[in-house]
C-alpha positions, 0 to 999 in steps of 0.5 A: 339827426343834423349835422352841422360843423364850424367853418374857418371864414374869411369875411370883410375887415370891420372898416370895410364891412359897409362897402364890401357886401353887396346883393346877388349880382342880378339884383342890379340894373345896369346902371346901378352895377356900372355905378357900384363898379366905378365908384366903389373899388370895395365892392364884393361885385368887382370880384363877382363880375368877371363871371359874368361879362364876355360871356360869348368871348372867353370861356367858362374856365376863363372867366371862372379864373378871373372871379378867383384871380379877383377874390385873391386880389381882395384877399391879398390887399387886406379887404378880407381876413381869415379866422384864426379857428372854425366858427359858427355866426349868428346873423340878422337882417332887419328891413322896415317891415321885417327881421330875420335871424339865423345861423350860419354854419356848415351842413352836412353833404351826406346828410344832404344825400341821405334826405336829413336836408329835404327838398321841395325844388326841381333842379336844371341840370345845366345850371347845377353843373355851370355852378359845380364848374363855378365852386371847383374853379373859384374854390370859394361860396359866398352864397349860403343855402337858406335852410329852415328848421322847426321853431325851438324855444331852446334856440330862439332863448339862446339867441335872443340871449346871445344877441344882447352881446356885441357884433362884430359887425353892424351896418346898414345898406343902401336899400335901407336894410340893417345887418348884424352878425355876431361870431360864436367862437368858444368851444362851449358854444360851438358844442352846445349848438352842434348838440342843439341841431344833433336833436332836429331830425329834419332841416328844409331847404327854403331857398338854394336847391341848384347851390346844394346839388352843386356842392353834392356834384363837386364832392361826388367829382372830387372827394376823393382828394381827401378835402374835407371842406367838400364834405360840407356847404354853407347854409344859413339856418333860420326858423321856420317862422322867421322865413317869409314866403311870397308868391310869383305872379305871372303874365302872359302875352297872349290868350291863345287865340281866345277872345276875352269873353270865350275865355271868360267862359272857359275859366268859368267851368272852374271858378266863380268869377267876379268882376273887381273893375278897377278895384286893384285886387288880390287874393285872400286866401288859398284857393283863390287868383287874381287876374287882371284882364283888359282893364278889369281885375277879376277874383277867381275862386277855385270851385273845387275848393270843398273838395280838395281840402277834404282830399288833402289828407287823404292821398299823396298826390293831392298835396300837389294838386291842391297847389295853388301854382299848379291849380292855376297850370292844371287848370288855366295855363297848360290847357286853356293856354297851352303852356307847357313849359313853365320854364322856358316858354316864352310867353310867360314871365314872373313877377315877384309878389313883393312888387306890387300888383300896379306893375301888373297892371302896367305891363298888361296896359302897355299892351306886350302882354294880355293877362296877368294872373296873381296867387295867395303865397305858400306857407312853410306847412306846404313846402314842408308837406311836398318835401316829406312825400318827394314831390317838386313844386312848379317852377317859380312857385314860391320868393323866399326871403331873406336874402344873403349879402354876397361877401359877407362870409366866404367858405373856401373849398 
């Protein structure tokens, strides 16, 4: 059973909506933030961005307090209003080539603790508690936790339903994205869906694992105040089939040592290898990699392929085995190239694949890296698969979208 709540939000007034979201602050080049800064005093970014800057000069308490002296500013000059009582919304995000609708409400800390909300994600520990600092000194989350649950044809009827009415909001932005949230406000709607998610036995966290475990580590610290909005964290509630997964791609700046031929060889005790020259190919289907080599792209079939499929039912452990990303580790980086950390090692970087693999192809050509490996994306079957029987995914395995408009609804702590 999931439990989720109503929440009192602040958000944007209408006449600013437009100008006050933004996307995650490190979304921006340095140009486009100096941009957004000077010339756009709206910008949820002004309230962000002293978190960010002086980062060796002041401290974290500092800086922290001047994110939260920023929101009340905003607050305090009319940019965001207050509901008057909890609410749910019902968002959508529509790109050119995509839309993606969901719920945003408040999920359960206990449920959370109790594997109600599943977990596919390895956590830093630095990081969880840098943002538990962040929650505790700002006392606002603007930043949901993308939660996925099963496709319900009850759900997506009530939505497609409720979509026909009007939003409060409806904007587009500067990268051509176009947004609409609708408020769900009567007691006979906020009990029917609270009702509706009393009956899904399990939610997944897509993307957000360090904001969920922050929220976990700032109630542990401080429930007993008696403050029940930590007993809660804002997630933004979205279909399974509405997710879209992509992979990271990675490039390496060295072979280890390894002549290009040598390590031919090598990878060939693992995969059929085939020459694609100029050809700027990418995997089809699971069990295949891409590799861009010395001018050349490469297709790289997994020998094991066979087997692993037939081993997939049979043993826990070969859910992550049979892993693309940790094929790829198992196989290629920690043994050939002697990456350990997936992390930290500097010799290693990621590159999203909603980018196209011509980048790639760049960055190995301009000669500060050597190869560059690409992956089939993960479906919602795998994440699924691996939180079930509480195995982690390699770091930097999976990019998830959609992504939430910072300031767009804010939870106060």
């Amino acid at each position: 059973m999931s439990k989720i709540i109503p929440f009192k939000a602040v958000r944007p007034t209408p006449d600013k909506i437009g100008l006050v979201t933004c996307r995650n602050y490190d979304d921006y080049s340095s140009a486009e933030l100096a941009a957004w800064l000077s010339f756009n005093p709206y910008s949820f970014l002004h309230v962000i961005h002293p978190a960010y800057v002086h980062s060796q000069k002041i401290t974290l308490d500092k800086r922290f307090k001047g994110v939260a002296h920023k929101y009340q500013d905003f607050k305090e000059d009319g940019v965001f209003m207050e509901e008057e009582k909890p609410v749910f919304f019902l968002y959508e995000i529509k790109t050119k080539t995509q839309s993606f609708t969901g719920i945003v409400a408040g999920t359960s800390i206990e449920d959370y603790k109790n594997n109600v909300i599943k977990k596919h994600e390895d956590t830093l520990q630095y990081r969880v508690e840098y943002f538990k600092d962040y929650l505790h000194q700002t006392g606002f989350n603007t930043e949901p936790v993308l939660i996925t649950y099963p496709d319900n044809e009850t759900l997506n009827s009530w939505i497609a339903e409720k979509k026909k009415s009007h939003p409060i909001y409806n904007y587009s932005t500067t990268n051509k994205e176009k947004h609409q949230l609708w408020k769900i406000e009567t007691d006979e709607e906020i009990n029917w869906l609270i009702k509706q998610f009393e009956s899904i036995p399990e939610l997944y966290i897509a993307d957000g694992h360090h904001r969920s475990a922050s929220a976990e580590m700032l109630y542990d610290e401080d429930k007993h105040l008696g403050n029940e909005n930590l007993n809660y964290f804002m997630s933004f509630l979205i279909a399974e089939s509405q997710v879209k997964i992509y992979e990271f791609n990675r490039i390496i700046r060295d072979l280890n040592g390894y002549s290009k031929d040598d390590f031919l060889e090598k990878l060939s005790e693992h995969f059929i290898i085939k020459d694609k020259e100029q050809e700027l190919w990418k995997p089809q289907s699971k069990f295949e990699f891409g590799m861009y080599l010395d001018g050349h792209f490469y297709a790289l079939f997994y020998k094991q392929e066979s087997t692993a499929l037939s081993s997939q039912a049979q043993s826990r452990e070969n859910i992550l085995d049979n892993l693309d990303a940790q094929i790829l580790y198992a196989k290629v980086l920690q043994p050939l190239l002697a990456i350990e950390d997936l992390r930290n090692d500097e010799r290693i970087e990621y590159i999203p694949g909603k980018q196209s693999i011509a980048t790639i192809k760049e960055l190995v050509d301009e000669g500060e890296f050597e190869v560059g490996f690409m992956l089939y994306p993960s479906d919602i079957s795998e994440i699924k698969a691996l939180a079930d029987n509480d195995l982690i995914m390699p770091p930097k395995s999976t990019y998830i979208e959609p992504k939430f408009r910072s300031g767009l609804i804010v939870y106060e702590l």
